[in-house]
Wavefront OBJ file of the C-alpha trace (Angstrom):
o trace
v -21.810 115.920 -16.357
v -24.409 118.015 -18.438
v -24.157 119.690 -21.101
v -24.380 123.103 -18.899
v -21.197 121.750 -17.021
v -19.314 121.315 -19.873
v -19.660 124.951 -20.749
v -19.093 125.926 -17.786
v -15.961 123.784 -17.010
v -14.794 125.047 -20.864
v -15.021 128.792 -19.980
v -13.242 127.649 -17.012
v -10.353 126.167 -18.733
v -10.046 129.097 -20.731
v -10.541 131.826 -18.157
v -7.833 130.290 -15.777
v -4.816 130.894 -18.312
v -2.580 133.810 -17.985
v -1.613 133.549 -21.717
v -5.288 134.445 -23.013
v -5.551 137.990 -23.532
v -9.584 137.655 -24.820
v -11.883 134.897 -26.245
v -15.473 134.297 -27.654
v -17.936 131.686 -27.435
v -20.776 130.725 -29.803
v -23.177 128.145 -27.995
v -25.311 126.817 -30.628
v -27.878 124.488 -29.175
v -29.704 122.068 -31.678
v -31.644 120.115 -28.689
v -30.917 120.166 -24.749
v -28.935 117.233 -25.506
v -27.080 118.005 -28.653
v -25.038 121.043 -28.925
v -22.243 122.880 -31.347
v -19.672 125.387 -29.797
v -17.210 127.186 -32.027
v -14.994 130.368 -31.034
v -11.621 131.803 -30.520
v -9.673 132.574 -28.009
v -6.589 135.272 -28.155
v -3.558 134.621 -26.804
v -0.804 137.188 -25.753
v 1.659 137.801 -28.658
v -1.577 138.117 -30.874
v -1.789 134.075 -31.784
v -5.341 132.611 -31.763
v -7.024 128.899 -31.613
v -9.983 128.508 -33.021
v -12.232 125.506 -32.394
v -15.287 124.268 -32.831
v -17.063 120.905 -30.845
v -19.835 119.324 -31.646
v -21.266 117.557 -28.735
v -24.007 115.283 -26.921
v -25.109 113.859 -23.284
v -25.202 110.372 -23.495
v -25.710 107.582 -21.081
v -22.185 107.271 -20.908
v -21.013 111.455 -20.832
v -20.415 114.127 -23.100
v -19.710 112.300 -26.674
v -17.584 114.503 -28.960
v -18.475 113.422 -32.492
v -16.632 116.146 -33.675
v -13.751 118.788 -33.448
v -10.879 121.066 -34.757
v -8.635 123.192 -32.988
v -6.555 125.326 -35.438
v -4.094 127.491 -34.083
v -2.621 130.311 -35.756
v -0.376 133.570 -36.077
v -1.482 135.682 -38.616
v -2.534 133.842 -41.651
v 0.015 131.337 -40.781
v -1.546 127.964 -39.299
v 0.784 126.919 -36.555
v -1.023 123.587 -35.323
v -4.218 122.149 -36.343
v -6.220 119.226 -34.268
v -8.930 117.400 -35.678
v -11.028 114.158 -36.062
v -12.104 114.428 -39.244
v -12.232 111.726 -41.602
v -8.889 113.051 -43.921
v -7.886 110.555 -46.663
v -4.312 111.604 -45.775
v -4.597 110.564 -42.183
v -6.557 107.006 -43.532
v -3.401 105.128 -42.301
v -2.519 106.346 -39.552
v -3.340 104.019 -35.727
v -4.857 106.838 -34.073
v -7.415 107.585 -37.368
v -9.729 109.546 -37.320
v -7.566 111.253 -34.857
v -4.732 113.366 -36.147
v -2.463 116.857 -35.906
v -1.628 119.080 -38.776
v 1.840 119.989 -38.545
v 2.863 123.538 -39.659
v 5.141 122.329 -42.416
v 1.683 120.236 -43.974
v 2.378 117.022 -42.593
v 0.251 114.604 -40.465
v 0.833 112.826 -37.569
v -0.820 110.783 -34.801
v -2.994 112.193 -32.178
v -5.213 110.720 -29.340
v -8.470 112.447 -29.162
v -8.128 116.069 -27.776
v -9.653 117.927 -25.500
v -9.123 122.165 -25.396
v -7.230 121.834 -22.333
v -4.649 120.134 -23.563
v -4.435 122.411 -26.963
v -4.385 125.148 -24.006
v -1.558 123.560 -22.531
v 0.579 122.808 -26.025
v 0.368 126.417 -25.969
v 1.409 127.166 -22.997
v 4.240 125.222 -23.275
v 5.282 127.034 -26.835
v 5.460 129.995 -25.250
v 7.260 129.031 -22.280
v 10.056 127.899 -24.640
v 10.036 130.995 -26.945
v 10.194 133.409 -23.679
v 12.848 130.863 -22.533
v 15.005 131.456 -26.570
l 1 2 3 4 5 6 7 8 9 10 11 12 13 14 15 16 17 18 19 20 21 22 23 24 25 26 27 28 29 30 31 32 33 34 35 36 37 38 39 40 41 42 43 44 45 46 47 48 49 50 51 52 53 54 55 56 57 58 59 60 61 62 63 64 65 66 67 68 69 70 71 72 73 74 75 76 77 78 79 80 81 82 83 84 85 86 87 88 89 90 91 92 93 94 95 96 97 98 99 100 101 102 103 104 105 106 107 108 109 110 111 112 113 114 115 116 117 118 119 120 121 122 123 124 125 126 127 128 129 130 131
């Protein structure tokens, strides 16, 4: 996969929900190789992830060195996903890979991709239509 497929397969990911009512993409490429996306997408109900990659063809794929998907309601941060390099997370098994819980707590995460933050939400509001 290039890098052009990767767009193209995220736009896809996000265009084939029902739950996203709008969304924005900023493509910022630093080489043909290397590139950093960052956006927002808007659910229904008026929540909103945003996220940002930063990303490079290799030999082996698309490398994500790094990411954060934060999803919100108003100013209040729901979820957030990242791999950054949190002293907080230091101890976890999964490190650098960790979730920010709403209440401020950290857990364990594998590394994420925006389909599956697409389908955490999904499956939040499939149990709050369901309350």
């Amino acid at each position: 996969m290039n890098i052009n497929d990767y767009i193209t397969r995220l736009e896809s990911i996000i265009t084939s929900s029902s739950l996203i009512a709008s969304y924005n993409l900023n493509i910022d490429r630093k080489t043909n190789e290397i590139v950093f996306i960052s956006g927002f997408i808007e659910f229904r109900y008026s929540s909103i992830l945003d996220f940002k990659e930063f990303i490079e063809k290799t030999d082996k794929g698309i490398e994500k060195y790094k990411y954060a998907y934060n999803y919100r309601k108003g100013s209040n941060n729901l979820f957030r996903y990242d791999n950054a390099p949190d002293p907080r997370a230091k101890n976890l098994k999964t490190f650098p890979y960790h979730k920010h819980l709403e209440d401020g707590n950290i857990t364990e995460s594998k590394q994420m991709e925006l389909t599956d933050i697409i389908n955490e939400i999904e499956n939040l509001f499939i149990s709050e239509d369901n309350d």
